[in-house]
N, C-alpha and C positions, 0 to 999 in steps of 0.2 A: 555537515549538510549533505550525507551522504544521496546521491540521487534525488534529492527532493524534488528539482526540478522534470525530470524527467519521469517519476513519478506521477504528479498533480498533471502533465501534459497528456499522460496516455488515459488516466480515469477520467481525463473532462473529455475528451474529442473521439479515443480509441473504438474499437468494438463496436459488438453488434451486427454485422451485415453478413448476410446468410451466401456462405461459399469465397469471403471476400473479407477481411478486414480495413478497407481501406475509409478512409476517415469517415466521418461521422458524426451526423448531431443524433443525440439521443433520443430516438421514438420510446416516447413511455407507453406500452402497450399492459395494460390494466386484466386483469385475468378476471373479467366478469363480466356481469350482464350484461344488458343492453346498455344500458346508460354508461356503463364502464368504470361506475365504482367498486374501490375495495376495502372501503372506509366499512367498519363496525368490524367485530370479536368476529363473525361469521364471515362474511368478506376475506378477512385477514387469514383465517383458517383455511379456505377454499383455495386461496392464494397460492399459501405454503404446499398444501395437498398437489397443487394443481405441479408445482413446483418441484417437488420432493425429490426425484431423481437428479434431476441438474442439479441441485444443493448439496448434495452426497458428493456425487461429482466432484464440486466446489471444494467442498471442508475435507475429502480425501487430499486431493491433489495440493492443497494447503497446505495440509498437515505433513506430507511427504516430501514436498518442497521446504517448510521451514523444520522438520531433522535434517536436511542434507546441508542447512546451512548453520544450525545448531551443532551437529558434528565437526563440520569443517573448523567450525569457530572454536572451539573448545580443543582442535587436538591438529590445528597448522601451526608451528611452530614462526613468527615474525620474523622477516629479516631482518639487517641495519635499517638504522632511520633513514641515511641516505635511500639507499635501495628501498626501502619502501615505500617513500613519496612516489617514487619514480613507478614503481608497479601500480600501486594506487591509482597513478592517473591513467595508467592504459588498462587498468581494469575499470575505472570509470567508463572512460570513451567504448570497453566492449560490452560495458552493461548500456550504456547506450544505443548502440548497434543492435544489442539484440531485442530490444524494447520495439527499435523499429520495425526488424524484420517481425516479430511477432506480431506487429499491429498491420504493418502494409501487405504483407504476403501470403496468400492463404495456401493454406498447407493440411497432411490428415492432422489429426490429436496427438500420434503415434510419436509424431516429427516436432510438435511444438511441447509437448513432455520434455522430450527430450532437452531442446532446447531453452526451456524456462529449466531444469537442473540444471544444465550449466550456468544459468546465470545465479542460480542458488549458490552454484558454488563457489563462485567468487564473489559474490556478496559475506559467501564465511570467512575468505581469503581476506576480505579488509575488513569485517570484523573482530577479528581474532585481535588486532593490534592493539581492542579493547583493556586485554588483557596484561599490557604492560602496563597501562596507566590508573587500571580500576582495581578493586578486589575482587576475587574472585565472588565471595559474599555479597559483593551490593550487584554482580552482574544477576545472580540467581535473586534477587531481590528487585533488579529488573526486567527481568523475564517475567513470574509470576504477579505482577502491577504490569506489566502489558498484556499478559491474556485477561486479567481484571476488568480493566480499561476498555479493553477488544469487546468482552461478554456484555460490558455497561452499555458501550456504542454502540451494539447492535441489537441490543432489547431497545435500545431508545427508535432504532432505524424501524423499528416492527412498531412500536408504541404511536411514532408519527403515520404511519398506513393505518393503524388502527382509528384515526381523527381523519384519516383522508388526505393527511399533507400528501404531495408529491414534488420533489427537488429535482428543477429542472435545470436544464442549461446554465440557467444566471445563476443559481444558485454554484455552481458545480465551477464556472467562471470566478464568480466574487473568491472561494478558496484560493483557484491558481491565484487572481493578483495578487490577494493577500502573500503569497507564499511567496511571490517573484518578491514582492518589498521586504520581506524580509531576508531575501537572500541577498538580496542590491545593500542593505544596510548592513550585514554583515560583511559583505566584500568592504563596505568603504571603513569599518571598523577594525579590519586586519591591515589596510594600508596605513591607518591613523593609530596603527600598533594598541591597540586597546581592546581589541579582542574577548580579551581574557575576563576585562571587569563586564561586558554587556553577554556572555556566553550563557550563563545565569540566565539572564532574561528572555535573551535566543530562545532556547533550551525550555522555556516554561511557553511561548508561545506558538514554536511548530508543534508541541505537542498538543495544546489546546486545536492548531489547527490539523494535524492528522488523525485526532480522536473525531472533528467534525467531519474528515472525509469518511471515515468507516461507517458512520450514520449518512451521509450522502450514497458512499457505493450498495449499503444495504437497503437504501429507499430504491437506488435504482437498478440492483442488481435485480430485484423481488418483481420490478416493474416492467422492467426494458426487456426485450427478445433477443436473447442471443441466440438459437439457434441451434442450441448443442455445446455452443464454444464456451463450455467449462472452464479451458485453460485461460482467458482473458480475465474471465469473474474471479478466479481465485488468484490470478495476479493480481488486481484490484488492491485486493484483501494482505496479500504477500507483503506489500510497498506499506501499506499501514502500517502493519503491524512490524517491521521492521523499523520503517523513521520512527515510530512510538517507542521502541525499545532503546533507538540510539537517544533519544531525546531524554527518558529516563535514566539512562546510564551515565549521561552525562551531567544530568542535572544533582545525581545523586555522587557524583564523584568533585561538585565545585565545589568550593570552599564555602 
């Protein structure tokens, strides 16, 4: 359940505020005419156009951030199991920390780069542990089924703009609770030692639910003004596509 939590908290409330990240409800600001539709084929094009630069932005800084945790993962060597529960959890608690300075602090680009690699890179740091328990086969087998996944979720995120959906607040909400009950039922199923037989199921339903935020972040990354602050959007996108990776790897390594 790496970060789930803290993921679903920063994509519902995070971002958005011009010179400020400080919290936030989501203005869907609609890149069109008067009436402020971006519903049909043209609409949706004008969109993207209007768009184009901050999306480059986006899927660079994406793409450079998940190498550096693709690297990391593939070639940090784990330590003991002891020692590495123990690192795990203060690498947790500093992916936390840095989620928040990145959301409450405003800062240049130059400085928040920087600091979303670091948290890439300790995201590779407790990914890597993958590698003791999975093949290295079915990991490359889940990598390529989550940029699958990723590409489905986000043609779907354009196909709803294309009908005029727009996913607001409740929608963006109903996720996190979802994901908090699933994280509450999982904690009571590790105390009730039984973990292991409902992890299956875990496993097929956060993914169902972070394939739905990458069509949430892409209705409202295309909609909402950030301002410039690229780095927020492609974190967005980062936390997806990462719990969708752990969610596949695990599901492909249960019995």
């Amino acid at each position: 359940m790496t970060c789930y939590a803290c993921s679903s908290l920063h994509k519902t409330f995070f971002g958005g505020s011009r010179g400020s990240n400080k919290l936030v409800m989501p203005d869907m600001v609609i890149m069109g005419g008067g009436g402020g539709s971006s519903s049909g084929v043209g609409g949706v094009f004008k969109l993207l156009n209007a768009k184009k630069e901050f999306l480059s932005c986006v899927f660079a800084n994406l793409i450079v951030q998940l190498g550096i945790t693709y690297y990391v993962m593939m070639n940090f060597v784990p330590s003991s199991d002891s020692k590495q529960n123990i690192s795990h959890l203060m690498l947790f608690f500093t992916q936390i920390f840095i989620i928040f300075i990145l959301a409450f602090m405003p800062m240049p680009a130059w400085l928040k780069f920087i600091i979303f690699s670091v948290f890439s890179f300790t995201f590779g740091i407790i990914l890597a542990s993958l590698k003791k328990t999975i093949d290295p086969a079915i990991i490359k087998t889940a990598l390529a089924g989550t940029m699958g996944i990723f590409g489905a979720m986000f043609t779907a995120g354009l196909a709803l703009l294309l009908f005029g959906v727009q996913l607001g607040i409740r929608f963006g909400l109903g996720l996190l609770y979802a994901l908090i009950l699933l994280i509450l039922a999982s904690i009571v199923f590790m105390f009730m030692g039984a973990y292991s037989v409902a992890a299956k199921g875990f496993g097929v339903i956060s993914l169902f639910l972070f394939s739905l935020f990458v069509i949430y972040d892409t209705n409202s990354i295309l909609q909402r003004n950030y301002y410039g602050d690229f780095i927020t959007a492609s974190l967005d996108y980062y936390l997806d596509i990462v719990n969708i990776f752990v969610s596949l790897s695990g599901n492909s390594n249960a019995p």
